[in-house]
N, C-alpha and C positions, 0 to 999 in steps of 0.2 A: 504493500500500500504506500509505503514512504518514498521508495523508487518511482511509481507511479506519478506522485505530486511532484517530486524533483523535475522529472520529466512536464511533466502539464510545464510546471514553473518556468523551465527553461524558454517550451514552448511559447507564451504566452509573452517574455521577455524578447524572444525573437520576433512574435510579431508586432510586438508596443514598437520594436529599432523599424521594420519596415513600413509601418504607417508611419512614424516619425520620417523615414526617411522621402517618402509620398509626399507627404504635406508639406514638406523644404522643398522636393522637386517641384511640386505644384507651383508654390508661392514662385520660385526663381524663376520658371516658366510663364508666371503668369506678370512677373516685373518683366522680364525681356521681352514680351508681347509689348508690355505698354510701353517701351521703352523705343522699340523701333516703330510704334505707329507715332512718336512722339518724333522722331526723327523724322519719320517720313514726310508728318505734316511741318516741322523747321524746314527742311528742302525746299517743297511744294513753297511755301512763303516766302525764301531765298529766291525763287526763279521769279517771283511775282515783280511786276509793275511797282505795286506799291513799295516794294523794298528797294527798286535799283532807284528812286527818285527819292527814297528816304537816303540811303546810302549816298549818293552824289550829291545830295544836301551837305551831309555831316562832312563828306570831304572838302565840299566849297567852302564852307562853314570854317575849317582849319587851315583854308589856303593849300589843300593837299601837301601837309606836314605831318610829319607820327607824331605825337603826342611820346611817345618811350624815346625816340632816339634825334629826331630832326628829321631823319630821312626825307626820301619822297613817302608819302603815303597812298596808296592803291587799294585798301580794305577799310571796312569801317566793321568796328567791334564791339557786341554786346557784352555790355555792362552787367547784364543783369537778362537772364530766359526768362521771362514771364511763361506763364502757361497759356495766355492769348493773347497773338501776336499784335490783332487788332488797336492794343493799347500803346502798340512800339510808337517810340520818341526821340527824337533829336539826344536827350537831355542822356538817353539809355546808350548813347551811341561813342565811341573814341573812333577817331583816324587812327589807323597805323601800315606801316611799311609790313611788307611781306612776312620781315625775318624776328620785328616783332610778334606779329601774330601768332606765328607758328611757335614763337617759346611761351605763350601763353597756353597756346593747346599743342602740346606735346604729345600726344595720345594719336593726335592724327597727322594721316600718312604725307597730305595733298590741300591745299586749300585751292579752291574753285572761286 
């Protein structure tokens, strides 16, 4: 009988680790979903009209100068990802040169 319960025990310890480990999958799976539909809609917003006339604003705006180095400046940089983009503003924006940007975000490969 004692064997028995060790065993159930065991069992039941093995399956508390595989729903646990379900439920982390899930969750991570279910942030990388909203993670890249969150991407996808920054993209989509990035190609838009309304950002390349916001964007050429903030560079006029600085004389197309980077704000980090002097350089030329060629990108304009959020400040700050809101979660609707609808509210983007000048005020949310820095000019910068290529090579600042990119030591800003380090993580990516290519800026576009």
């Amino acid at each position: 009988m004692r064997r028995r319960k060790q065993k159930s025990n065991k069992w039941r310890q093995k399956q508390k680790k595989r729903e646990r480990k379900l439920k982390l999958k899930k969750r991570y799976d279910d942030r990388k979903a909203a993670w890249q539909k969150r991407m996808e809609e920054y993209r989509e917003y990035i190609t838009s009209d309304a950002w390349r006339e916001l964007r050429d604003e903030c560079l006029a705006q600085a004389h197309y100068v980077c704000d980090h180095c002097a350089g030329v400046a060629n990108t304009a940089h959020h400040i700050r990802y809101d979660e609707d983009f609808s509210f983007d503003c000048l005020e949310n924006l820095v000019a910068l040169c290529w090579d600042c940007h990119r030591e800003l975000h380090p993580d990516r490969k290519a800026d576009k």
